[in-house]
N, C-alpha and C positions, 0 to 999 in steps of 0.2 A: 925342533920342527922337522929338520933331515928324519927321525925314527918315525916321527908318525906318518908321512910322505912312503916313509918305504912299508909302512902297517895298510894303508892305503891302497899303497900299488900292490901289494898282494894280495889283500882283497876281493879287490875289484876284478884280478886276474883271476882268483878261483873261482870268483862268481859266474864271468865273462865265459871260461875256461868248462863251465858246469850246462853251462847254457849250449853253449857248442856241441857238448861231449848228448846232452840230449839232444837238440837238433842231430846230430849225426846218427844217433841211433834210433832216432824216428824217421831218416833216411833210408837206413841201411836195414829198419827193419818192414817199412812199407817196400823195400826192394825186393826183399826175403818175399812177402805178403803178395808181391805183383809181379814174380817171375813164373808166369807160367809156362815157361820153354822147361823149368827144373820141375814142375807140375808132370809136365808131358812128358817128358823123360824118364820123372821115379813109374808111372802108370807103362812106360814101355817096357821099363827095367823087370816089373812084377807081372808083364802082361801072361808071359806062359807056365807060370805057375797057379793062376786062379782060374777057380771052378764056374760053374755054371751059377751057381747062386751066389759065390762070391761077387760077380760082374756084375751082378744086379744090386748088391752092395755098392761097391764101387759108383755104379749109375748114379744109386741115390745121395753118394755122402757130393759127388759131383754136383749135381742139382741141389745139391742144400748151400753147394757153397757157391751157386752163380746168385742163389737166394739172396746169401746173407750180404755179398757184395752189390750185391744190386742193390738193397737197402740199405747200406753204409753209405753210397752214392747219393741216394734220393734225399737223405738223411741231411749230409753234406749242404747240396744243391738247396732245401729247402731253408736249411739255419741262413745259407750264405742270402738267400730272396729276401727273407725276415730279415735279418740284418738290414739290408739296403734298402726295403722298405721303412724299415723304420728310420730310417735316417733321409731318403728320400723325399723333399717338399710335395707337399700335397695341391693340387692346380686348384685354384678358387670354382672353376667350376664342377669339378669334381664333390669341394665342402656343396657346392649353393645346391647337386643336385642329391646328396646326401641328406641334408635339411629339409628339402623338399617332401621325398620321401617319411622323412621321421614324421613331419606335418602332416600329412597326408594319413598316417596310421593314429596320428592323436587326435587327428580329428573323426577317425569314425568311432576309435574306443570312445571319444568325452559324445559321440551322435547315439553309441549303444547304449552309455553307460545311464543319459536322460533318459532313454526309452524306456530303462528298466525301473529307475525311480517313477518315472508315469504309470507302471506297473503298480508299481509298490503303491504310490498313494490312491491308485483307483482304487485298488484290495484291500487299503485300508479304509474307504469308503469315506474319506475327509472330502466338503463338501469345501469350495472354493471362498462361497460366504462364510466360514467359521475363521474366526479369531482376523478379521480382515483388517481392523487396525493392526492388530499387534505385525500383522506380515507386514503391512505398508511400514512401518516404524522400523521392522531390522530391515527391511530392504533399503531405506534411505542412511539406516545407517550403517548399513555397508558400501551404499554409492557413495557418501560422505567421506568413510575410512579410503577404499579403496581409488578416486577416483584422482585420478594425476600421476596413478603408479603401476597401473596393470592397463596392461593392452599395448600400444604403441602410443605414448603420451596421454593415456589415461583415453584412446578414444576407440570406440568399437565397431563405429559406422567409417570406414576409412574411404568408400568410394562414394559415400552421399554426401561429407564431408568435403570432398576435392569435387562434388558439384555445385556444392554451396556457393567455394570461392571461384568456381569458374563464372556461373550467372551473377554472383557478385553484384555486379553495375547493368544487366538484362535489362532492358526496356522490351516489350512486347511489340509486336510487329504489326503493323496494317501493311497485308501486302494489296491492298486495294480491288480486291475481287470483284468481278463484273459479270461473268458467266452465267448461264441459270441451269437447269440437273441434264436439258438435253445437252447443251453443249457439254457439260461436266461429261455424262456419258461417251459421248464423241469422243471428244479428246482425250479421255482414259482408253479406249479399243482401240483407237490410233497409235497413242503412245506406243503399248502393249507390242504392237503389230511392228513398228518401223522401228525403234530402240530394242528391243528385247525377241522380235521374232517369236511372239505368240499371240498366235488369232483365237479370238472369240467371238463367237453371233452377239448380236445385238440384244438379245433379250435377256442372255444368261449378265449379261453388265448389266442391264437395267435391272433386272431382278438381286442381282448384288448392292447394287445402290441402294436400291428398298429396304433389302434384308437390312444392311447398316442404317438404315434411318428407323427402323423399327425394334431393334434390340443390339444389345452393345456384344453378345455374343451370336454367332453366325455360325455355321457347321458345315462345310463343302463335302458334300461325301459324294462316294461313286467307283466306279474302276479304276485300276491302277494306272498310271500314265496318261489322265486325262487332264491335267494341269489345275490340280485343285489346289497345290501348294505355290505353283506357280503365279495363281491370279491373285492371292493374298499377297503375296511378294513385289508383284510387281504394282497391285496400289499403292505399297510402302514405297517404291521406287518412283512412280508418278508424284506423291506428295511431297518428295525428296526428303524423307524422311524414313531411310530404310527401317523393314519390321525387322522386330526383335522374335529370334526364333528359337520358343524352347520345346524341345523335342522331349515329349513325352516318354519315360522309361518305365518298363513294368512293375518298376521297384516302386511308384511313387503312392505315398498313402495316405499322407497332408497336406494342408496347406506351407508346409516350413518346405517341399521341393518346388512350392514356387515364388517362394520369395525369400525363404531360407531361415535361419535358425540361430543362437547364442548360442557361443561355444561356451560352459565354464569351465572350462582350463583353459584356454588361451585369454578369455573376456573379451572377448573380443564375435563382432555381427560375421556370420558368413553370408555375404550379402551376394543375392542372385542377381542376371542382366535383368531381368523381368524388373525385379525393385528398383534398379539403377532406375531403368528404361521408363517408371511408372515417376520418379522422381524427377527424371527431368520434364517430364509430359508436363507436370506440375505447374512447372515456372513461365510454358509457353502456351500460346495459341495456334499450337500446328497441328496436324492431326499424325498420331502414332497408331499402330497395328503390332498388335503382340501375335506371333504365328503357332497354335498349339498345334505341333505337327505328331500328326499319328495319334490323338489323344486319348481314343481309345484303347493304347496300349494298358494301360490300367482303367480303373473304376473312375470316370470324371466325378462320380458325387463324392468321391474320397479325398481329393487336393484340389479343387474347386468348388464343393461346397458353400464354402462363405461367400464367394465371389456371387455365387448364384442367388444368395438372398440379396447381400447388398444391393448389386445390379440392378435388381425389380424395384427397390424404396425410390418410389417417385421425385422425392426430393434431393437432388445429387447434393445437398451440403451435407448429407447422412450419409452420402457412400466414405465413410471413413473403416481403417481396417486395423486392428493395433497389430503392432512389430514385439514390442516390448513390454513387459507390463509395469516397469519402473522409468525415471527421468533421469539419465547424467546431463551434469551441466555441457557436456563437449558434444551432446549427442545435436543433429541435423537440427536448422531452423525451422525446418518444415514441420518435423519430427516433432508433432504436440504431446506430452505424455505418452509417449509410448507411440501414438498412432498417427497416423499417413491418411492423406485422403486420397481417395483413388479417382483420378484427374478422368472427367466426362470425356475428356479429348481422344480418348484410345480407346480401340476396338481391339476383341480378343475374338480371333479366327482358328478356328480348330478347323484339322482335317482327319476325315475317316475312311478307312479301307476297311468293310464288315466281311471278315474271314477268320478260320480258326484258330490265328492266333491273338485276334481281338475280342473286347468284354462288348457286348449287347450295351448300346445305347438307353440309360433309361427313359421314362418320360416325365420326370420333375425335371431333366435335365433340355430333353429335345421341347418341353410347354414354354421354357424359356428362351429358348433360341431362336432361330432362323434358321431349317435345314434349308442345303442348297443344293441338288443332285447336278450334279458334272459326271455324263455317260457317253460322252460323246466328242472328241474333236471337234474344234473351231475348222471353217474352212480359209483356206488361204484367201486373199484379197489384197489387193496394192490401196497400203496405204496412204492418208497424209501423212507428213512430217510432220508430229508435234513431240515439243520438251516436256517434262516434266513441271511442274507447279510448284511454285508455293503458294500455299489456300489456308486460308485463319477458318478454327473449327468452328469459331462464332458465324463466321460466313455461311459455312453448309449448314450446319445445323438452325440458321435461319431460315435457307432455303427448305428444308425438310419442316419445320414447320408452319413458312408459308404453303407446302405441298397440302399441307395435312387439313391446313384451312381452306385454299383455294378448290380442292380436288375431293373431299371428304365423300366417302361412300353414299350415294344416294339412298333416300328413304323406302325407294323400293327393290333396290337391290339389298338393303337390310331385312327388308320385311321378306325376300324371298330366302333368304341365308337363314330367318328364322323360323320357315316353314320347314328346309330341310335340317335345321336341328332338330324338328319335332319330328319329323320324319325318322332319323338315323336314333332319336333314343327310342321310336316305338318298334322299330324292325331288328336294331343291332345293337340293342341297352347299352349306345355310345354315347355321352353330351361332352360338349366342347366348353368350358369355364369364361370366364369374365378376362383372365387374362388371356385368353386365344386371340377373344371377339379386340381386345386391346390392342394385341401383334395387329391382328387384320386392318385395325383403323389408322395405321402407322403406315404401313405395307403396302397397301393397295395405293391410298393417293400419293406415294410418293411412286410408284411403280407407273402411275396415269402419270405421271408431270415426265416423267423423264421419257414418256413415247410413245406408252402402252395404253390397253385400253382398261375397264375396270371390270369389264368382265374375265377376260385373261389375267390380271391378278387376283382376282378372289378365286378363280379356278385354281392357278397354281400355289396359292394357298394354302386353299382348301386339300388339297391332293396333298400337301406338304404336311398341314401339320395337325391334320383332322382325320383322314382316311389314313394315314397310316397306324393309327391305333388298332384299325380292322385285322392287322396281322396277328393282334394277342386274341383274337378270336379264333374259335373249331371253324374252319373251312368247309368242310363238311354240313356241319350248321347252317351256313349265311351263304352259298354257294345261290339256293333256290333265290334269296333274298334280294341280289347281287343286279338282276336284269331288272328287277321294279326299280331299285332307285337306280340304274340307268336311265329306264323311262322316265321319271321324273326328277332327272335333271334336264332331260331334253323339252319335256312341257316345260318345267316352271322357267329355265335360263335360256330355250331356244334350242334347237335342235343343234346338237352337235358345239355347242358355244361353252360346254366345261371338256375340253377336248382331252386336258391332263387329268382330270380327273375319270372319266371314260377309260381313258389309255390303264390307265391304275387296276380300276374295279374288273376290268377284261384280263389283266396279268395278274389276278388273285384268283378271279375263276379257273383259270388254265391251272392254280397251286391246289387246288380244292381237291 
C-alpha cells in the first residue's frame, strides 16, 4: 500500500504541478498581452526611425489591435452574461408575460390561418348543404374523441361557463316599478345632471326614450364633443347596469369581432364582452345597453349584418344567433346547439362622427334604426337629486306598449303623412316602406306619452328618417322642388308645425 500512496502522491502532484505551471503562464502571458507601458515604449524606442508612411502603418496595426481587444472583451463580458443567464431563475412573471405573447401570436396565425381555408372553400365553390350528414357525423365524432382533453378540461366557452355557475341559484327580480315614461324621463335628465354632470334638454331624452321603444338599435350622431357617447353611458349608469362598450376598429369585417370566434389550435371560444354581456342579459330582467362607439369606423352592414335582420323578426323567440355550428357536452346551458338567443332586454347604441376617416352610413342600415342628431349642448340647470334605478325590462317595455295603444297616431295625421308620401314620390321619386310607417307607429306615441306632442314627433321623424334620403339626390335637380313641399307642409300640418323638418329642407337648398 506505502508504493501506491507514493504512485499517487506523484501523480496528483504532476497533475496539480501542470495545472499551476498553465495557470502561471496564462498569467504571465495575459501580462506580456496587457502591458502597454512595454507597448509605448517599443513605439518610442522606433519612433525616429519611421517614415511618413511607415506611421500610418503603425496607426493602423494600432487601431486593429484596440479592435481586436475590444472584441476579446465583448466576447468575455458576453459568454460570462450567457452563462449567468442561464443559470439564473427565471420570475414567474416574466414566464406568465412570455406566454402571453406566444398566445397572442397563435391566435392571430390559427384567426389567418381560418380566413384562408374560407378562401379556399369559397374557390372551391362547396356549397354548405353538400354532404351535410356526413359533416354532422365527423363533427360529432370529433366532439366525441376530443372532448374532456383539449381546451382547459375539455371546455371552450370558459367565461359563459363561470356565468352559468354564478346565476346558478338567480331568481329574477321584481323591483316593483311604479313610474310612468314622464317621470321615467325626469328622473333619467336629473340623474344625468346631479350624478354625472351632464345636461340635456328635455326633448332630446324624450326623443331617446322613443327612439328605444321603436327599434333595439338607435344611432346618436352629430359633432364631436356633444355627448353622444356620454348619454348612452349614462342610461346604462341610471339603470345600474353599466353599458358594455365595444369600440368599433377599422379592422372589423364580421360578425366573429363582435362576439368572437373558435380557435382550432387552442379549441377553445375566444369569447367577446359583447357575448359575455348578451349572456348574462339572458338570465335577467334588467335592461343592458351595448355602446357601438364610433361604428362607423368600418362598414356596419359588414359585422352587423345579422344582428340587423334578426332584430326586425317580430317574434323575439327567433332572435336566436348561432355561436358554433356543432354541441360539446361542457358547452353553456343556455348554449342550444350551437346557438344563443339574443336577450330582447338590451339595446345596441352606436355613435357617429360623419368625417373623412369614417364609411357613409347605408340606408338598409339607417331603415332600421333610430337616427338621433346630437348638435348641440345641453344647457346647464340645477338639478333634483335622483339615484339611479333598478327597472325590470318587462316593466318598460309594458309601458312602451301601453304608449303605443293609449297614444296611437291619429287617423288624420296618418291620412296627412300619406298625402305627403304621394307627394315626395311624385316631386322627388322618394317613398318611404312599411317598415319606416312601422318605426313611426312606435316612435311617435311613445315620444306623446313621455311629453311631447304628435306633431313634433312625426316631424322629427320624418326629418330623421325620410328626408334624409333627399341627400342621395342631384341638388341641383330638387333645389326648385324644395319651396312647394315646404308650402305644403305648412297647408297640410299648419304653418310652421314640421319645424325640423323646414330647418332640413332650408339647409339642403343653401347645399344645392
Amino acid at each position: 500500500m506505502d508504493t501506491f500512496f507514493r504512485f499517487l502522491y506523484e501523480l496528483v502532484n504532476n497533475i496539480v504541478s501542470g495545472l499551476f505551471t498553465i495557470g502561471k503562464g496564462l498569467l504571465e502571458g495575459l501580462k506580456l498581452i496587457l502591458n502597454f507601458t512595454a507597448f509605448f515604449n517599443l513605439v518610442s524606442q522606433y519612433q525616429k526611425d519611421f517614415t511618413g508612411p511607415e506611421w500610418v502603418l503603425v496607426a493602423i496595426t494600432i487601431l486593429f489591435m484596440i479592435i481586436l481587444y475590444g472584441g476579446i472583451i465583448l466576447l468575455v463580458v458576453f459568454t460570462v452574461k450567457k452563462f449567468v443567464k442561464k443559470f439564473k431563475p427565471i420570475s414567474k412573471s416574466a414566464l406568465i408575460n412570455e406566454v402571453e405573447d406566444l398566445n397572442k401570436k397563435v391566435l392571430k396565425l390559427s384567426k389567418e390561418k381560418d380566413e384562408i381555408l374560407a378562401m379556399k372553400v369559397s374557390q372551391l365553390g362547396i356549397r354548405p348543404d353538400e354532404n351535410a350528414q356526413d359533416l354532422e357525423n365527423d363533427t360529432n365524432k370529433q366532439k366525441n374523441e376530443d372532448d374532456g382533453t383539449i381546451g382547459e378540461n375539455g371546455i371552450r366557452f370558459s367565461k359563459l361557463n363561470l356565468i352559468d355557475m354564478e346565476y346558478a341559484d338567480y331568481k329574477i327580480k321584481n323591483y316593483g316599478n311604479n313610474f310612468d315614461l314622464p317621470e321615467l324621463c325626469s328622473n333619467f335628465r336629473n340623474f344625468a345632471a346631479s350624478k354625472l354632470k351632464l345636461f340635456y334638454k328635455e326633448r332630446l331624452i324624450r326623443t331617446f326614450v322613443a327612439g328605444l321603444a321603436s327599434t333595439r338599435l338607435v344611432i346618436l350622431q352629430g359633432i364631436s364633443g356633444t355627448g353622444k357617447t356620454s348619454l348612452a353611458y349614462a342610461w346604462g349608469k341610471f339603470m345600474k347596469q353599466d353599458s358594455c362598450i365595444a369600440s368599433v376598429q377599422p379592422s372589423w369585417r364580421d360578425r366573429t369581432d363582435l362576439f368572437g370566434y373558435f380557435n382550432e389550435f387552442t379549441k377553445k371560444f375566444n369569447e367577446t364582452e359583447l357575448l359575455k354581456e348578451m349572456y348574462i342579459a339572458d338570465y335577467t330582467d334588467d335592461v343592458y345597453t351595448v355602446i357601438l362607439d364610433e361604428m362607423n369606423l368600418s362598414r356596419v352592414e359588414y359585422y352587423f349584418a345579422e344582428m340587423l335582420s334578426i332584430l326586425e323578426m317580430p317574434d323575439k323567440k327567433e332572435w336566436i344567433i348561432e355561436i358554433v355550428p356543432n354541441t360539446w357536452a361542457s358547452d353553456p346551458k343556455k348554449l342550444m346547439h350551437g346557438k344563443i338567443q339574443v336577450p330582447p332586454n338590451m339595446w345596441y347604441i352606436g355613435t357617429i362622427n360623419n368625417d373623412d376617416s369614417t364609411f357613409a352610413v347605408t340606408d338598409k342600415v339607417y331603415d332600421r334604426a333610430m337616427p338621433i342628431d346630437i348638435n348641440e349642448k345641453g344647457e346647464v340647470f340645477t338639478p333634483e337629486d335622483v339615484d339611479a334605478q333598478n327597472i325590470n325590462y318587462t316593466y318598460l317595455d309594458k309601458l312602451f306598449t301601453e304608449a303605443m295603444e293609449n297614444f296611437a297616431i291619429s287617423k288624420e295625421t296618418l291620412e296627412k303623412i300619406e298625402k305627403m308620401d304621394d307627394f315626395v314620390i311624385k316631386h322627388f321619386r322618394i317613398a318611404f316602406g312599411n317598415r319606416i310607417v312601422a318605426h313611426m307607429k312606435k316612435f311617435v306615441p311613445v315620444y306623446v306619452a313621455c311629453g311631447g306632442t304628435e306633431v313634433e314627433g312625426v316631424d322629427y321623424f320624418i326629418a330623421k328618417k325620410i328626408l334624409r334620403k333627399f341627400e342621395q339626390l342631384n341638388m341641383a335637380l330638387i333645389r326648385d322642388e324644395i319651396d312647394g313641399y315646404i308650402k305644403f307642409l305648412d297647408e297640410t300640418f299648419g304653418k310652421g308645425a314640421m319645424a325640423e323638418c323646414i330647418e332640413y329642407l332650408l339647409r339642403l337648398k343653401k347645399m344645392a
